[in-house]
NUTOR-810962 format. One record per atom (N, C-alpha, C, O): residue number from 1; residue in one letter; x, y, z; atom name; chain. Coordinates in steps of 0.05 Angstrom, whole numbers, plus 5000, padded with zeros to 4 digits. Example, Ala and Ser with C-alpha at 12.3 -4.5 7.8 and 13.67 -1.06 7.14 Angstrom:
<pts>
PT / i / aa / east / north / up / at / ch
PT / 1 / A / 5264 / 4886 / 5156 / N / A
PT / 1 / A / 5246 / 4910 / 5156 / CA / A
PT / 1 / A / 5264 / 4934 / 5156 / C / A
PT / 1 / A / 5285 / 4934 / 5169 / O / A
PT / 2 / S / 5257 / 4955 / 5142 / N / A
PT / 2 / S / 5273 / 4979 / 5143 / CA / A
PT / 2 / S / 5258 / 5001 / 5157 / C / A
PT / 2 / S / 5268 / 5023 / 5161 / O / A
</pts>
This chain:
<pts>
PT / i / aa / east / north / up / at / ch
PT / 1 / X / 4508 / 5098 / 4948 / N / A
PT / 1 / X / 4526 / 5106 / 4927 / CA / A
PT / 1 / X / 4535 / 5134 / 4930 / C / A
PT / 1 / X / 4559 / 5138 / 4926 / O / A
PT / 2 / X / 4518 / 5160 / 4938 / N / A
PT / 2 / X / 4529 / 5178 / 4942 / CA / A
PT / 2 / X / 4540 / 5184 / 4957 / C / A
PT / 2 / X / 4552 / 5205 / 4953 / O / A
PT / 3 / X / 4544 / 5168 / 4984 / N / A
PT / 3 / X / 4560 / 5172 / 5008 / CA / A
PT / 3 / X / 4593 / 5159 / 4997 / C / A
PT / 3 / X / 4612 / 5167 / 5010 / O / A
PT / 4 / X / 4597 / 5141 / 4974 / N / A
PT / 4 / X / 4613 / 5130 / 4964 / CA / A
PT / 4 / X / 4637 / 5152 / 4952 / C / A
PT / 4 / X / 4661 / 5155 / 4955 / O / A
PT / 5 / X / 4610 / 5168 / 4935 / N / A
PT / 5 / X / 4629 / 5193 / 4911 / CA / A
PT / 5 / X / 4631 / 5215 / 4930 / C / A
PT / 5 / X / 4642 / 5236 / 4922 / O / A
PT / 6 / X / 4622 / 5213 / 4955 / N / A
PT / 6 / X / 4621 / 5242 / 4960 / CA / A
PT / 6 / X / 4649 / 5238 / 4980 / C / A
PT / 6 / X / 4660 / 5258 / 4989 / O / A
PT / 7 / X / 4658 / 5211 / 4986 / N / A
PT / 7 / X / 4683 / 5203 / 5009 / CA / A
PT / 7 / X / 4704 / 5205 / 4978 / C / A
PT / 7 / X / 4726 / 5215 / 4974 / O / A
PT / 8 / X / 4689 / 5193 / 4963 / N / A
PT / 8 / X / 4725 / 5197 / 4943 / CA / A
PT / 8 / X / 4724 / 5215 / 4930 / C / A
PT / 8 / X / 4745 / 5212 / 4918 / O / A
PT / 9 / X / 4718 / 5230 / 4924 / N / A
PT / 9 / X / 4727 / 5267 / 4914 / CA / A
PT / 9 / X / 4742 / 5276 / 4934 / C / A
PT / 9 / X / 4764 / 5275 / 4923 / O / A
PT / 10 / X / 4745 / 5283 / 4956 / N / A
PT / 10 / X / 4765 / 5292 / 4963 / CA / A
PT / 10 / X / 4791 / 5282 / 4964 / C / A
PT / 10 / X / 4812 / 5294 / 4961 / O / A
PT / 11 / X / 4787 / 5244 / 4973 / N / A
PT / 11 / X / 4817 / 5229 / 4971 / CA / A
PT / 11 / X / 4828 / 5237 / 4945 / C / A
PT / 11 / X / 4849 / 5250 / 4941 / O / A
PT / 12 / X / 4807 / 5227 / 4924 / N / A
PT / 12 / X / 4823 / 5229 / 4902 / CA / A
PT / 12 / X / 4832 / 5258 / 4894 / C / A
PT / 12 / X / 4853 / 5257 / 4881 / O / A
PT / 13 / X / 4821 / 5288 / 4898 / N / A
PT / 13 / X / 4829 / 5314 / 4899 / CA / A
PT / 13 / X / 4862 / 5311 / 4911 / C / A
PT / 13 / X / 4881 / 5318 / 4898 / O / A
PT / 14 / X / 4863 / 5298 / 4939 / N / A
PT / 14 / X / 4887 / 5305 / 4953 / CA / A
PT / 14 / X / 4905 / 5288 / 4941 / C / A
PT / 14 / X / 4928 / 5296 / 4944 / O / A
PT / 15 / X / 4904 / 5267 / 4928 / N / A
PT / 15 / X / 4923 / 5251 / 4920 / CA / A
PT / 15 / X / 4933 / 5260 / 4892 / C / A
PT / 15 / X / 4954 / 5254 / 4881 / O / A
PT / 16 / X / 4915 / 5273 / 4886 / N / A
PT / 16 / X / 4925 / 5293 / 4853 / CA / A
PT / 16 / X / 4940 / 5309 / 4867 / C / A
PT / 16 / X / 4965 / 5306 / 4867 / O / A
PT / 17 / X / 4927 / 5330 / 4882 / N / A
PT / 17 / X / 4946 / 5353 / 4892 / CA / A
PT / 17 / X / 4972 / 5345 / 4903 / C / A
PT / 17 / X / 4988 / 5363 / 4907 / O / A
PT / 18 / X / 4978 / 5322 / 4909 / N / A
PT / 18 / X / 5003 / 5319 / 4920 / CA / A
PT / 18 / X / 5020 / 5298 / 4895 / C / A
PT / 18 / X / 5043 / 5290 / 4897 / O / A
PT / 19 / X / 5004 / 5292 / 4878 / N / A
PT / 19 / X / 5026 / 5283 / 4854 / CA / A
PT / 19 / X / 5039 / 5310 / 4838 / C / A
PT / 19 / X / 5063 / 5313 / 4832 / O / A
PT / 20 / X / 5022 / 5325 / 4833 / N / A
PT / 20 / X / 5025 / 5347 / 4815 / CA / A
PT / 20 / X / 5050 / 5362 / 4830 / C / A
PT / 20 / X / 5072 / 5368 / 4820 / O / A
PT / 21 / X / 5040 / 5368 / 4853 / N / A
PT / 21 / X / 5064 / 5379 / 4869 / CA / A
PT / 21 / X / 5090 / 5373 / 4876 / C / A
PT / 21 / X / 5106 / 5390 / 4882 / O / A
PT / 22 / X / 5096 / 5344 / 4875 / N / A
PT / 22 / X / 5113 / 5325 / 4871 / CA / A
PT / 22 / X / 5128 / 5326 / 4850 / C / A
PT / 22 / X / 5153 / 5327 / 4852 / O / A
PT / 23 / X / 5111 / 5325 / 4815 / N / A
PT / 23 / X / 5118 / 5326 / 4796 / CA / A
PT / 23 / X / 5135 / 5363 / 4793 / C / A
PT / 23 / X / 5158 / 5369 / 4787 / O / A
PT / 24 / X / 5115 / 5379 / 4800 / N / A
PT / 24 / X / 5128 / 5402 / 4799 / CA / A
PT / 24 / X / 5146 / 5406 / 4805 / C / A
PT / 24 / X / 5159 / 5423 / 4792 / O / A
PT / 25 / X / 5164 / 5388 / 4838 / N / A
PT / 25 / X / 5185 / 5402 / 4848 / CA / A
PT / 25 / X / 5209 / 5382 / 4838 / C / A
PT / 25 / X / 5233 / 5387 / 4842 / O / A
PT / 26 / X / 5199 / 5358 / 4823 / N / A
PT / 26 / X / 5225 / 5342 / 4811 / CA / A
PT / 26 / X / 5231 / 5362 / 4782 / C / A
PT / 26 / X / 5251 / 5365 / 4768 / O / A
PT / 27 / X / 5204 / 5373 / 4779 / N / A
PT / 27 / X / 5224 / 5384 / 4746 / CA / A
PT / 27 / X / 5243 / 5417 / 4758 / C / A
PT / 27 / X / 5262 / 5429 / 4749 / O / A
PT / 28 / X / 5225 / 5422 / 4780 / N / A
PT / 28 / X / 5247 / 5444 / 4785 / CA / A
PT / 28 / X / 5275 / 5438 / 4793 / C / A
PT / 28 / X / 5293 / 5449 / 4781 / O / A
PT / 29 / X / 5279 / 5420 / 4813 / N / A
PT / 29 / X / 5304 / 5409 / 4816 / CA / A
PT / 29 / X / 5324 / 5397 / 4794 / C / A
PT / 29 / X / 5348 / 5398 / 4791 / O / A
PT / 30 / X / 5304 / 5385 / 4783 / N / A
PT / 30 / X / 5321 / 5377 / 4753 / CA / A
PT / 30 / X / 5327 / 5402 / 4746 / C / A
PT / 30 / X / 5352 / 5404 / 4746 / O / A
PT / 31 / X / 5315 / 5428 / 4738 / N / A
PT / 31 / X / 5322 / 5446 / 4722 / CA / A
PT / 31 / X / 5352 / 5464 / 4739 / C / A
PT / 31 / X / 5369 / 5478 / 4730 / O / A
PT / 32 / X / 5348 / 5457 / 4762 / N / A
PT / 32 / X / 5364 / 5478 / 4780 / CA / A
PT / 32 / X / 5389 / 5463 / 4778 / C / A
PT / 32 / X / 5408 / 5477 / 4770 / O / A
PT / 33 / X / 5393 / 5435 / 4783 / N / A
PT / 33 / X / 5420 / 5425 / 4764 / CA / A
PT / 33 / X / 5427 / 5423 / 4748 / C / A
PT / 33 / X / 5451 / 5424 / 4746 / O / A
PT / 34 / X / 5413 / 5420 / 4726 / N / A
PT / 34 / X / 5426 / 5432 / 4702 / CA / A
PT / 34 / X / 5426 / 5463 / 4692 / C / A
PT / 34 / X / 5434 / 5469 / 4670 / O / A
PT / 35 / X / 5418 / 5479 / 4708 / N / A
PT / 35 / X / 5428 / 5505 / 4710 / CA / A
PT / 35 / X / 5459 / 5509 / 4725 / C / A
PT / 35 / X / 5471 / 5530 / 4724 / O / A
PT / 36 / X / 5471 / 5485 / 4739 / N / A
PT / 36 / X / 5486 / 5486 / 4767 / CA / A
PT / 36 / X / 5508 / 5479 / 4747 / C / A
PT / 36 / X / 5532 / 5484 / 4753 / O / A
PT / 37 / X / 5503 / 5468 / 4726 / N / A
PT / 37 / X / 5515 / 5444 / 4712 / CA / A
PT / 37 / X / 5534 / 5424 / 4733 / C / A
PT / 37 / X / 5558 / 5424 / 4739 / O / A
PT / 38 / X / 5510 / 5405 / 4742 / N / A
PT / 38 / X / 5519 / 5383 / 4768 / CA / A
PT / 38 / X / 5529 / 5362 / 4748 / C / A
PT / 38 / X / 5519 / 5358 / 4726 / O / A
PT / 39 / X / 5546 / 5351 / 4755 / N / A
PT / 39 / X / 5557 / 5329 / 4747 / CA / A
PT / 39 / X / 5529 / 5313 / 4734 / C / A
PT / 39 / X / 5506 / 5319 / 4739 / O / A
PT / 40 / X / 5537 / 5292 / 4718 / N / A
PT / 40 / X / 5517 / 5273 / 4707 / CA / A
PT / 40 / X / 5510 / 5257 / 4730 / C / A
PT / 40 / X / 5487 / 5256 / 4739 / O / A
PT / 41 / X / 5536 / 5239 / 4743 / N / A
PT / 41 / X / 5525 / 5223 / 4763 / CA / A
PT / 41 / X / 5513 / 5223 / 4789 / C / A
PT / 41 / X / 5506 / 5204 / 4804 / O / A
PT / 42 / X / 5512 / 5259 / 4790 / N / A
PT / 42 / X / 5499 / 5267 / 4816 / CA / A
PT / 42 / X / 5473 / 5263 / 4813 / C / A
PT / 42 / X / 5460 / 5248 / 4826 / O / A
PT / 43 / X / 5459 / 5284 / 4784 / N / A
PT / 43 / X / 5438 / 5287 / 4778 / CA / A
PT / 43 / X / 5432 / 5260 / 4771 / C / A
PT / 43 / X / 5408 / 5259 / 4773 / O / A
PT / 44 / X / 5441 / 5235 / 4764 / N / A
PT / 44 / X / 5426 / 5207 / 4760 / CA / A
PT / 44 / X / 5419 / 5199 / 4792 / C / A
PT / 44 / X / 5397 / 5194 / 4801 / O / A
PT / 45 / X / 5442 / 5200 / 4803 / N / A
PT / 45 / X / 5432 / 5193 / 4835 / CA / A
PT / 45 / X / 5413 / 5204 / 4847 / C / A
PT / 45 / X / 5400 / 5190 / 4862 / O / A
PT / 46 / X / 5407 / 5226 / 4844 / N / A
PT / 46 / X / 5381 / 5246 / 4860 / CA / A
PT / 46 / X / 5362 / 5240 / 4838 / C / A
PT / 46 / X / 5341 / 5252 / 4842 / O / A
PT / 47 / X / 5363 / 5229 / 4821 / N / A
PT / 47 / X / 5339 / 5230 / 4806 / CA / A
PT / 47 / X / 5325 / 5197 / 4804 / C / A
PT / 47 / X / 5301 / 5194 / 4799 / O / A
PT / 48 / X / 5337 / 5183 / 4806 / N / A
PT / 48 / X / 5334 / 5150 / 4806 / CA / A
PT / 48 / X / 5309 / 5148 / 4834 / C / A
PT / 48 / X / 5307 / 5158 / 4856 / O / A
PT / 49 / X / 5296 / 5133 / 4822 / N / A
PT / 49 / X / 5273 / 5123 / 4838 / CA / A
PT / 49 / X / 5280 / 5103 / 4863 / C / A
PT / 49 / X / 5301 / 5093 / 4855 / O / A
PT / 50 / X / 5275 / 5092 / 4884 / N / A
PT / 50 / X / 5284 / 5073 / 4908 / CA / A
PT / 50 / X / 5270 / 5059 / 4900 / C / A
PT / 50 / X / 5248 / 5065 / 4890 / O / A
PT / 51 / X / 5282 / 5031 / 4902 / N / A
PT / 51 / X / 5270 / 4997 / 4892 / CA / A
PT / 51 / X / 5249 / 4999 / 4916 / C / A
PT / 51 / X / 5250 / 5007 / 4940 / O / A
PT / 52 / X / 5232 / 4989 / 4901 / N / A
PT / 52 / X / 5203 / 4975 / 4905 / CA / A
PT / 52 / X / 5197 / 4957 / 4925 / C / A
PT / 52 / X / 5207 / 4935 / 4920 / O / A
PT / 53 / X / 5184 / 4959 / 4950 / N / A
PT / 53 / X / 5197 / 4940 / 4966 / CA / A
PT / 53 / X / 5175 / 4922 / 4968 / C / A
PT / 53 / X / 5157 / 4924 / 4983 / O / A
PT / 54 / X / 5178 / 4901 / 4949 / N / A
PT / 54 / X / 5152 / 4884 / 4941 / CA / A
PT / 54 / X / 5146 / 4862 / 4966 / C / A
PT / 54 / X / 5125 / 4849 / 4964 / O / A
PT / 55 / X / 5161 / 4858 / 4987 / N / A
PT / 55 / X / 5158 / 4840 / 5009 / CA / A
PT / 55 / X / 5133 / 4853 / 5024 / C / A
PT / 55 / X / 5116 / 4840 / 5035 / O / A
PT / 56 / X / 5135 / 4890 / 5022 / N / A
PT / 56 / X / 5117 / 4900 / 5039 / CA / A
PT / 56 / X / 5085 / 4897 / 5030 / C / A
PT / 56 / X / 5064 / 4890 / 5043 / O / A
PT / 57 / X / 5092 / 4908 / 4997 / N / A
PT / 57 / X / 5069 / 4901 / 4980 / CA / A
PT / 57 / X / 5048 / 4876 / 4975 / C / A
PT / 57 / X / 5025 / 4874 / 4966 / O / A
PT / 58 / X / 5066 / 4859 / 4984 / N / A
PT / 58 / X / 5056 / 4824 / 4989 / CA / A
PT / 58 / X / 5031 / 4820 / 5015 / C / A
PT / 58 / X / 5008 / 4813 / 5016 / O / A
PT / 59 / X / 5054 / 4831 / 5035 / N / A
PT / 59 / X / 5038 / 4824 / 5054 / CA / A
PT / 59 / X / 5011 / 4848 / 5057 / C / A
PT / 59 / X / 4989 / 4837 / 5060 / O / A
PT / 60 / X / 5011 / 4877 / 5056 / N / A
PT / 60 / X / 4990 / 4887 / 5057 / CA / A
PT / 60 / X / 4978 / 4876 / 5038 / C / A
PT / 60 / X / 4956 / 4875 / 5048 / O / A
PT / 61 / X / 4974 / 4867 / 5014 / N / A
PT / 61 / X / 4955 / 4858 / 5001 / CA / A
PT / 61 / X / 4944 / 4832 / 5016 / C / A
PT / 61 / X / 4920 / 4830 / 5019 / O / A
PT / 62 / X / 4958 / 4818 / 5023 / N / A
PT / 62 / X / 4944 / 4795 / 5041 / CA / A
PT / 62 / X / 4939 / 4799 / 5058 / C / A
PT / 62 / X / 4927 / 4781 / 5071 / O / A
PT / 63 / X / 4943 / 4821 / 5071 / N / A
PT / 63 / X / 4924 / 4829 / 5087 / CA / A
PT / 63 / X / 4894 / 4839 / 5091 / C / A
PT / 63 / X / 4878 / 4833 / 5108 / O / A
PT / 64 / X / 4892 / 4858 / 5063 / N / A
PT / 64 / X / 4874 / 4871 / 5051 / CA / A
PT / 64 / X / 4852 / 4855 / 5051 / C / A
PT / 64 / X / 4830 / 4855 / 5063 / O / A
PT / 65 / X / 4864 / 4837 / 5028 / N / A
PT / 65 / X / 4845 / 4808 / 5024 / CA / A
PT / 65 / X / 4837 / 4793 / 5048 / C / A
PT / 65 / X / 4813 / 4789 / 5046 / O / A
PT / 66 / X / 4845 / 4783 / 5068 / N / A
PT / 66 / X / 4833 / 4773 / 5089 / CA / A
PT / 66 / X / 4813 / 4787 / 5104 / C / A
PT / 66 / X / 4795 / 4774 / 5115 / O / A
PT / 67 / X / 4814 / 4822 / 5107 / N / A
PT / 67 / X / 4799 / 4829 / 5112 / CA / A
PT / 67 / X / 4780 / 4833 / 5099 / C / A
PT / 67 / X / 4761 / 4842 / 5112 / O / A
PT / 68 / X / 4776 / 4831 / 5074 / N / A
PT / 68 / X / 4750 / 4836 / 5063 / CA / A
PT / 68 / X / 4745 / 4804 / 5060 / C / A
PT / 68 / X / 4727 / 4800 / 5044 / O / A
PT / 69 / X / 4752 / 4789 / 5068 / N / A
PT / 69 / X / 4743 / 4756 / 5065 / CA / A
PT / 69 / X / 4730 / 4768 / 5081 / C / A
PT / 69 / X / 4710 / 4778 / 5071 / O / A
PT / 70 / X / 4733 / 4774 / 5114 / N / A
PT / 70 / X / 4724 / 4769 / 5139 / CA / A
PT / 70 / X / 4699 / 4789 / 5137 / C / A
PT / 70 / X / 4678 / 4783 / 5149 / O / A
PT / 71 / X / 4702 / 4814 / 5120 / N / A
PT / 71 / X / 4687 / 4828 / 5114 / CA / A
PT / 71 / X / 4661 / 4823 / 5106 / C / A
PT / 71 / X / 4640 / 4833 / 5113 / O / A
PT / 72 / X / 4666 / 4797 / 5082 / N / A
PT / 72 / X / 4649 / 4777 / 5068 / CA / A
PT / 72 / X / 4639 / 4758 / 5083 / C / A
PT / 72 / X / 4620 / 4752 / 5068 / O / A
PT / 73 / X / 4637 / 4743 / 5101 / N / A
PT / 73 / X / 4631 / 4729 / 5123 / CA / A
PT / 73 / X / 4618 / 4742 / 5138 / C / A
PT / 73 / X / 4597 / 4733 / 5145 / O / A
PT / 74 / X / 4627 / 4769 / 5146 / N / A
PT / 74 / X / 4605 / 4786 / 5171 / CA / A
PT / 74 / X / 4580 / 4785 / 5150 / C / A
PT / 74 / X / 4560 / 4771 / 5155 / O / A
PT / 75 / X / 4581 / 4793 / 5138 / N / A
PT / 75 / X / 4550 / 4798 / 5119 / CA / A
PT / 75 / X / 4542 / 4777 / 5103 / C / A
PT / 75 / X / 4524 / 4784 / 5087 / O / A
PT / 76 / X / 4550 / 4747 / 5101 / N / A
PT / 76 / X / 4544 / 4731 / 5097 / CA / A
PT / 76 / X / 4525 / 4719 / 5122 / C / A
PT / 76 / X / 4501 / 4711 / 5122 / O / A
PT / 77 / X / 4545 / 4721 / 5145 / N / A
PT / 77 / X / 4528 / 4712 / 5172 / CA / A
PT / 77 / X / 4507 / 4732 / 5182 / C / A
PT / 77 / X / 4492 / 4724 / 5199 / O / A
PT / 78 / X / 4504 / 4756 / 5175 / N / A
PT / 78 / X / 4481 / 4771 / 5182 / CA / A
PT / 78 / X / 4485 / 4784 / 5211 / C / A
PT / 78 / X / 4468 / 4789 / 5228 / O / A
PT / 79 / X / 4518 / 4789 / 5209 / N / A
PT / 79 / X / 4517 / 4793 / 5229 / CA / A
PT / 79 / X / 4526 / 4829 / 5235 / C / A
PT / 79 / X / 4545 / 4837 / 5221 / O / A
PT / 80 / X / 4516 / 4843 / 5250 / N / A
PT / 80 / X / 4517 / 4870 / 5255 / CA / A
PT / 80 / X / 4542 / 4878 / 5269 / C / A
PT / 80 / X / 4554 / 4864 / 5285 / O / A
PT / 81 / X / 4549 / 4906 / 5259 / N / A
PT / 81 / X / 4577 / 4921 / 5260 / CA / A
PT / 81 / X / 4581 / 4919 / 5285 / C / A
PT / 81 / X / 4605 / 4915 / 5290 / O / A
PT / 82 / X / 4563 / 4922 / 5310 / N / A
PT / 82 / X / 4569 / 4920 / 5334 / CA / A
PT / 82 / X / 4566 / 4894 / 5350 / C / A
PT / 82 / X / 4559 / 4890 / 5373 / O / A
PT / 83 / X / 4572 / 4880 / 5332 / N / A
PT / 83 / X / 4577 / 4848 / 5348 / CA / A
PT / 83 / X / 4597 / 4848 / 5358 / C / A
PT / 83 / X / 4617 / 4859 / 5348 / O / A
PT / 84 / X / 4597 / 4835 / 5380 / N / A
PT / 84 / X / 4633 / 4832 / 5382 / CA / A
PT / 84 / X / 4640 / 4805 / 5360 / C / A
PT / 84 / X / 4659 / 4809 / 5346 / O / A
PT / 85 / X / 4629 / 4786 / 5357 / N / A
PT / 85 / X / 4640 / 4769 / 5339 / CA / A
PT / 85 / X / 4647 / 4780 / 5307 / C / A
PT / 85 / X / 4661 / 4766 / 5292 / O / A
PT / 86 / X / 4635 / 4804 / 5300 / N / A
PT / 86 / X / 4649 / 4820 / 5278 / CA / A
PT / 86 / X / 4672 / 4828 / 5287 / C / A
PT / 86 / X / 4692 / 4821 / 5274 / O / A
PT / 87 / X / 4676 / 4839 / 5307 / N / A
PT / 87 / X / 4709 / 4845 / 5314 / CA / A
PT / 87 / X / 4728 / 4821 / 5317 / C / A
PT / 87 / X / 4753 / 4822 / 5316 / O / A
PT / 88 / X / 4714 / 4800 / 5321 / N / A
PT / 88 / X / 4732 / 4774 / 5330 / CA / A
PT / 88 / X / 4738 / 4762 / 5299 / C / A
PT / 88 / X / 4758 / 4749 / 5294 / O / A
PT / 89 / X / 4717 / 4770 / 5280 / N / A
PT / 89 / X / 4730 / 4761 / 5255 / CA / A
PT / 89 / X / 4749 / 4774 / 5241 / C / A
PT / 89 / X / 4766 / 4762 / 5228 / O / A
PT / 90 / X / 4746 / 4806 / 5242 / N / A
PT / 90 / X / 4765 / 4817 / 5229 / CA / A
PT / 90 / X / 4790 / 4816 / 5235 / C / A
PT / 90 / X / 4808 / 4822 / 5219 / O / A
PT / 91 / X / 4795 / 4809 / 5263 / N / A
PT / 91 / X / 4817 / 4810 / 5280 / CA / A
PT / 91 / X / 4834 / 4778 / 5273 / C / A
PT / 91 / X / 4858 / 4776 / 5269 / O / A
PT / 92 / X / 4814 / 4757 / 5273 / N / A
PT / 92 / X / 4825 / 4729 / 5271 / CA / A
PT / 92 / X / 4841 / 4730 / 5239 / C / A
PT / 92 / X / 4864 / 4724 / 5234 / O / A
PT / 93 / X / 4815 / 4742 / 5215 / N / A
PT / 93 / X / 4837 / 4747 / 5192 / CA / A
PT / 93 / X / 4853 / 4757 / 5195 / C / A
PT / 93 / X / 4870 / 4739 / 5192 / O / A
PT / 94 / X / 4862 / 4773 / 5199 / N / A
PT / 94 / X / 4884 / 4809 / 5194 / CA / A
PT / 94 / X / 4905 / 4783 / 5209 / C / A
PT / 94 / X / 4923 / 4776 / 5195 / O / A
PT / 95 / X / 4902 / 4772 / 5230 / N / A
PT / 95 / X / 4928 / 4756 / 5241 / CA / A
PT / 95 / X / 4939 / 4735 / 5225 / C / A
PT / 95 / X / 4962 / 4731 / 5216 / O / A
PT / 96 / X / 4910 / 4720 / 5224 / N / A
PT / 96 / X / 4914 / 4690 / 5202 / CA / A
PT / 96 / X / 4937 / 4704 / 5178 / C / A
PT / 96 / X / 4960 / 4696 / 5174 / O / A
PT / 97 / X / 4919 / 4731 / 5159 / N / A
PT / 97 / X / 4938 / 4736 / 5138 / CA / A
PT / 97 / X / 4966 / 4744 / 5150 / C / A
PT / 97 / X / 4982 / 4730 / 5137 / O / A
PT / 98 / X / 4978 / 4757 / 5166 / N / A
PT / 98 / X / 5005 / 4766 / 5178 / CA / A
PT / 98 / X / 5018 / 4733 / 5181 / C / A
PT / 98 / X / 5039 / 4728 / 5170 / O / A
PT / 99 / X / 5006 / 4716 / 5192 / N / A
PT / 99 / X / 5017 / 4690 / 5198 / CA / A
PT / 99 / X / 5024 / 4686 / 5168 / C / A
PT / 99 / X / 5046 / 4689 / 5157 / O / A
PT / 100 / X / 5007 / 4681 / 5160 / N / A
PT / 100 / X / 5011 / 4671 / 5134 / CA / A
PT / 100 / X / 5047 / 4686 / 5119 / C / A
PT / 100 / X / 5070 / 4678 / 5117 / O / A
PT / 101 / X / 5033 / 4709 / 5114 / N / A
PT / 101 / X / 5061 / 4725 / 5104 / CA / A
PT / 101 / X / 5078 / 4717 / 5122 / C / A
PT / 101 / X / 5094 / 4705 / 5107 / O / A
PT / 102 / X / 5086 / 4714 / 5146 / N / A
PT / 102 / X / 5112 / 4703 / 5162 / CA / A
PT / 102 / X / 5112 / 4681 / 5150 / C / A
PT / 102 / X / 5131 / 4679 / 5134 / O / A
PT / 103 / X / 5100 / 4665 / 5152 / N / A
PT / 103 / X / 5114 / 4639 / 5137 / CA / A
PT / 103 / X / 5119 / 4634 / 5102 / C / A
PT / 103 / X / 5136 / 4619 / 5091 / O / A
PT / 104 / X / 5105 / 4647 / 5095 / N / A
PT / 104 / X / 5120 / 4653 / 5062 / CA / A
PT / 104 / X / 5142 / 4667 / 5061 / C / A
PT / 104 / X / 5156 / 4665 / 5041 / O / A
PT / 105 / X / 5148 / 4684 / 5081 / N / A
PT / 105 / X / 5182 / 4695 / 5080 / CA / A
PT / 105 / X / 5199 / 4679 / 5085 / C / A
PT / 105 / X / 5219 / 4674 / 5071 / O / A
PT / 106 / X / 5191 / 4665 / 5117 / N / A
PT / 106 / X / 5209 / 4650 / 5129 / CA / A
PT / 106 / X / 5220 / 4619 / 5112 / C / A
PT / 106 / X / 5240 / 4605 / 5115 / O / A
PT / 107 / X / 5197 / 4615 / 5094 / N / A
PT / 107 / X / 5202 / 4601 / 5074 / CA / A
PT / 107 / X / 5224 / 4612 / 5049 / C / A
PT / 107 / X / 5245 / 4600 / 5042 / O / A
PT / 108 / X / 5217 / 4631 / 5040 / N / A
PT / 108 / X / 5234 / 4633 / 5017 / CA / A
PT / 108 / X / 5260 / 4645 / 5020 / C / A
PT / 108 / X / 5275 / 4650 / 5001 / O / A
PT / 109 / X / 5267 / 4655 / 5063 / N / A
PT / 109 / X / 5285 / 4669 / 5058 / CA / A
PT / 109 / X / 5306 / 4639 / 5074 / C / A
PT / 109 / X / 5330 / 4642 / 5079 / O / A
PT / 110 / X / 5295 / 4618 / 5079 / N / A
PT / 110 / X / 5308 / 4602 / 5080 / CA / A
PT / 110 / X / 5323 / 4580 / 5055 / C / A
PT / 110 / X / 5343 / 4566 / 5056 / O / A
PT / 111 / X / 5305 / 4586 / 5036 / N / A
PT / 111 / X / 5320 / 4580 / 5004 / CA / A
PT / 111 / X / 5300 / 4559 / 4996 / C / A
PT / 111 / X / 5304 / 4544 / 4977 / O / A
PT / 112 / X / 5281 / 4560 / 5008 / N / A
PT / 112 / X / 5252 / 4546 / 4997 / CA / A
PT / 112 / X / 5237 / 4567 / 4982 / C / A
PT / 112 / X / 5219 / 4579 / 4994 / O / A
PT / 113 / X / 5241 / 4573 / 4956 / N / A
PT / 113 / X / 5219 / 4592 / 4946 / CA / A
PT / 113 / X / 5197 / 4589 / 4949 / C / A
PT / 113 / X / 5199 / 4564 / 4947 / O / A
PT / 114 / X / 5185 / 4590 / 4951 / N / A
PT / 114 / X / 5155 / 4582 / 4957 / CA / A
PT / 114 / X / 5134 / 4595 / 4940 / C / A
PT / 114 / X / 5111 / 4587 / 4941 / O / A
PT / 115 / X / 5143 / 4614 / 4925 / N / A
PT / 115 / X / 5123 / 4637 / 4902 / CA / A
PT / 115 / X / 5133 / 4637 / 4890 / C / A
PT / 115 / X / 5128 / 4649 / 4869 / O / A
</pts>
């Protein structure tokens, strides 16, 4: 457990430090156009968020999940980090899930929704 908290204090440190800093330089830019007095529809355009690109979000999550299936299986079977058959499982998921996502695209972008 302490090897756990002592790996996420810093991710989570750097992932604050880089929202905050983020947040900081959108309110300065906001402030510097409306100091500029920029048109309205400039400042909506530079300020509007980029759509979500949930196809990507799909598949790393099914990916995620297969690997910790395969994850769940190594230590179900008792089997040690330096097996090669631990590498042959993590590797067979991580593909199985990518397959998978190809054919749930190739499905729904043929007009078969499939989700």
């Amino acid at each position: 457990m302490e090897g756990i908290l002592a790996l996420s204090i810093p991710i989570v440190f750097v992932i604050t430090v880089g929202l905050v800093t983020r947040w900081i330089s959108d309110n300065r830019v906001r402030r510097e156009l409306i100091t500029a007095n920029a048109p309205a529809e400039v400042v909506a355009g530079l300020m509007k968020r980029p759509p979500e690109n949930v196809e990507s979000s799909l598949k790393w999550g099914i990916v995620s999940m297969a690997i910790g299936v395969a994850l769940a299986i190594i230590h179900v079977a008792g089997l040690d980090a330096d097996d090669p058959l631990s590498f042959g499982i993590v590797f067979f998921c991580g593909g199985a899930a990518l397959l998978a996502f190809y054919f749930l695209m190739s499905n729904r972008h043929a007009g078969r929704e499939s989700f």
